[in-house]
C-alpha positions as CSV (number, residue, x, y, z in Angstrom):
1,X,11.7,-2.3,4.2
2,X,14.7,-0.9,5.9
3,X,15.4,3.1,5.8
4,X,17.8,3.9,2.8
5,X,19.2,7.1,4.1
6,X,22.2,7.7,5.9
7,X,21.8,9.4,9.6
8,X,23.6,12.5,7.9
9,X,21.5,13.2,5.0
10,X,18.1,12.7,7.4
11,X,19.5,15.3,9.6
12,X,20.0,17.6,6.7
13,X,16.7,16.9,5.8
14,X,15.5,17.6,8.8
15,X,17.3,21.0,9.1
16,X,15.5,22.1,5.9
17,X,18.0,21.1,3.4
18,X,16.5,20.7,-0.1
19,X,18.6,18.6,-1.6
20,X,19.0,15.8,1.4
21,X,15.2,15.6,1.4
22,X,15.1,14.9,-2.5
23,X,17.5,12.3,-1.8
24,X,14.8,10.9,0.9
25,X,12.6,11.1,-1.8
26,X,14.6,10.0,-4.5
27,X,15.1,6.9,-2.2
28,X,11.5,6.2,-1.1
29,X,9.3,6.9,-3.9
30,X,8.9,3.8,-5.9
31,X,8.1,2.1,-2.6
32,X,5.8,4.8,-1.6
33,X,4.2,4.8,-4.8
34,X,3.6,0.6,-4.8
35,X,2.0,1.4,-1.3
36,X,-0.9,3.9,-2.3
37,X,-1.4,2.0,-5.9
38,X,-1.9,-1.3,-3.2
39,X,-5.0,1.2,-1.7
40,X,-6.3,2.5,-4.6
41,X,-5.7,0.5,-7.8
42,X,-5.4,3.1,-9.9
43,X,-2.0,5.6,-11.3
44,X,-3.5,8.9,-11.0
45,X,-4.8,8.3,-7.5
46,X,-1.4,7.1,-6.6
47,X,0.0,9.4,-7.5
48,X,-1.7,12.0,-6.2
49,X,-1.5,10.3,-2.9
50,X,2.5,10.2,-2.9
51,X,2.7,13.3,-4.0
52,X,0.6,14.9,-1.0
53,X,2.6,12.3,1.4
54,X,6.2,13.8,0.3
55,X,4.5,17.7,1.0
56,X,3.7,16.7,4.0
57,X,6.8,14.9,5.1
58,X,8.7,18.0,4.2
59,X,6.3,20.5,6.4
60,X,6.8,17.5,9.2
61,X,10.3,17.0,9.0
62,X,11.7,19.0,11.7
63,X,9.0,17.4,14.0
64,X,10.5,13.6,12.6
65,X,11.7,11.5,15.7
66,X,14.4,9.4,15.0
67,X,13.7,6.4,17.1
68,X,10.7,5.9,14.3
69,X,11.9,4.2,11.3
70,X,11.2,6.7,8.3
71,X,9.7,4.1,6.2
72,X,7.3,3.7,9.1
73,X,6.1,7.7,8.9
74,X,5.6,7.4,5.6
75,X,3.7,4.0,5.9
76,X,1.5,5.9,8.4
77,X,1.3,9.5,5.9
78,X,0.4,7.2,3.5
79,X,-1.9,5.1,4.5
80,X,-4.0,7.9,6.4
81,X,-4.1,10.0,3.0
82,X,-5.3,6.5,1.4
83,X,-8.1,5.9,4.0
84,X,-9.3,9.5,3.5
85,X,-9.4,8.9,-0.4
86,X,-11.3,5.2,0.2
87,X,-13.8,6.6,2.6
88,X,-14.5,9.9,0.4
89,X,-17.1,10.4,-2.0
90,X,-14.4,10.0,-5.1
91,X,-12.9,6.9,-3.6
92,X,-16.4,5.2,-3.2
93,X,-17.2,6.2,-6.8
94,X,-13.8,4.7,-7.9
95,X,-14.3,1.8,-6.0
96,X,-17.6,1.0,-8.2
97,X,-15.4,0.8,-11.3
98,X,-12.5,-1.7,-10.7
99,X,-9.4,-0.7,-12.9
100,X,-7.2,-3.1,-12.3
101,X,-3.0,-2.4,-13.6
102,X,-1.0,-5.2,-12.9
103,X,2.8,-4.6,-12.6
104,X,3.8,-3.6,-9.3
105,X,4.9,-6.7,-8.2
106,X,8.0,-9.5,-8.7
107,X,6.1,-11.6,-11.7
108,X,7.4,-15.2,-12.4
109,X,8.3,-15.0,-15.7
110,X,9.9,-18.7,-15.9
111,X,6.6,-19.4,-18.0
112,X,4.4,-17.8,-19.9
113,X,1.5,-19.6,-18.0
114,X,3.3,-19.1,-15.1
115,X,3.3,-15.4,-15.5
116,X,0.1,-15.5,-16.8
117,X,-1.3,-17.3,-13.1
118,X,0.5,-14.8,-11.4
119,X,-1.3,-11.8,-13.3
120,X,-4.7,-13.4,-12.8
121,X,-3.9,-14.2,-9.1
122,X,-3.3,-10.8,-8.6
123,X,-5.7,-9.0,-10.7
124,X,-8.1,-11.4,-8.5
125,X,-6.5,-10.1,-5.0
126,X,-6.8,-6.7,-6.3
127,X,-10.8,-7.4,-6.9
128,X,-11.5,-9.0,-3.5
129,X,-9.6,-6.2,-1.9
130,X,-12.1,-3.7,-3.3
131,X,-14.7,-5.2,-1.0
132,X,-13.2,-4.6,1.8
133,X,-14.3,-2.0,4.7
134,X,-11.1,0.8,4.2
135,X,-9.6,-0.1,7.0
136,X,-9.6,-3.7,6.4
137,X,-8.4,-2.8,3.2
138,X,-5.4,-0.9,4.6
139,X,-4.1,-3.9,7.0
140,X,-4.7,-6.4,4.6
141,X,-2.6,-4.1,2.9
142,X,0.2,-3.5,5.1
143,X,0.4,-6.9,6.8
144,X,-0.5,-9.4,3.8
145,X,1.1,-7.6,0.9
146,X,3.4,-5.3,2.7
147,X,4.4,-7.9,4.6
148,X,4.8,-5.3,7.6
149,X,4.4,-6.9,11.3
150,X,1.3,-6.4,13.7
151,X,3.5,-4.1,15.6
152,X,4.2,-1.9,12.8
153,X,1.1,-1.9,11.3
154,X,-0.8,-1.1,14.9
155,X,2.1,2.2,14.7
156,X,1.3,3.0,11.4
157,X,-2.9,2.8,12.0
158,X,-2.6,3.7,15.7
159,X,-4.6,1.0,17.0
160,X,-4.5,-1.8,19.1
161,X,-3.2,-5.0,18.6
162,X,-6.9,-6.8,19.0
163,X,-8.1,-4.3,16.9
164,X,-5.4,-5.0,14.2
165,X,-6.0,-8.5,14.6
166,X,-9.6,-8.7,14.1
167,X,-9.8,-6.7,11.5
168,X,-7.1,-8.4,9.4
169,X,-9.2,-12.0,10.3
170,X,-12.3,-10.4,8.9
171,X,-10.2,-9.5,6.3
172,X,-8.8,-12.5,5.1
173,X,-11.8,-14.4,5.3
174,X,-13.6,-12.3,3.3
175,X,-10.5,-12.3,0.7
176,X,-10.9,-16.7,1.1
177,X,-14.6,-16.6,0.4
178,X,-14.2,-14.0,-2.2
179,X,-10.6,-16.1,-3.9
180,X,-12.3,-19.2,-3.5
181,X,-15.8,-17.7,-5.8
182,X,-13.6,-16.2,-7.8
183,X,-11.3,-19.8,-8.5
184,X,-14.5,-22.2,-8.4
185,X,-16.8,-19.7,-11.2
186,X,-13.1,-18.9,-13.5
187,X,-12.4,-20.9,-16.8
188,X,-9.1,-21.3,-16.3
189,X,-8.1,-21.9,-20.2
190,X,-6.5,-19.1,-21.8
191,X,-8.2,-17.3,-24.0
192,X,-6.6,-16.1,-27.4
């Protein structure tokens, strides 16, 4: 995703300016918002988790370096906060009770049973994501869905490229095995 704000209103961000960093926010909040609902699958928690990452890019702000894209800091805010949440004791209790809310992504709405294979495919993704150690979880996250690249995602996690890599193999074939149970045990009539 490229950085929406102008060089101008960053810098007046930066300098403490109020109304340049609501901009920022203004600007970056739906995607930061479709970021931590990716790593939590749930609103509140979502939230909660974009809220906390916009207090603590305004307490950071003067500290921002501009050779970093600003989508990448917040990438990185947000994904730490969202590993804290899915290693705590909350996160792990939330993981045991999958609530799934599909709409935070493009939907093919050319049919209705296209739509409808869309929304299962996801709700699916979602599920198999749950299993998922939390930092698996988090590059599947950023590389798969995100669609970010193994450099960014290595800046955003601060790890190394093997580490990245492994972890995102593991990753996806755990997704495969859990996709391919999931497709092979699923009616796949619709069900009025």
């Amino acid at each position: 995703m490229p950085d929406l704000i102008s060089r101008e209103v960053l810098r007046d961000a930066m300098n403490g300016n109020a109304t340049a960093f609501r901009t920022v926010v203004e600007q970056h909040q739906a995607f930061a918002y479709a970021v931590a609902f990716r790593f939590t699958g749930n609103e509140e928690e979502a939230e909660d988790i974009v809220q906390e990452a916009f207090v603590r890019l305004w307490k950071n702000m003067k500290t921002y370096r501009q050779e970093v894209k600003l989508t990448t800091w917040l990438y990185r805010i947000i994904a730490n906060l969202a590993l804290d949440f899915l290693k705590s004791r909350r996160g792990k209790e939330r993981r045991t009770k999958v609530d799934i809310y599909i709409g935070h992504f493009v939907r093919d709405q050319s049919t209705p049973e296209k739509a409808y294979q869309q929304q299962e495919l996801m709700q699916a993704i979602y599920q198999a994501a749950e299993d998922l150690t939390p930092k698996q979880k988090a590059i599947f996250i950023l590389r798969d869905l995100e669609g970010l690249s193994v450099e960014e995602v290595m800046e955003i996690l601060s790890m190394t490229a093997g580490n990245v890599k492994s972890n995102l193999f593991y990753a996806r074939q755990k997704m495969g095995e859990k996709l391919k149970a999931f497709y092979q045990t699923t009616d796949k009539t619709f069900v009025s």
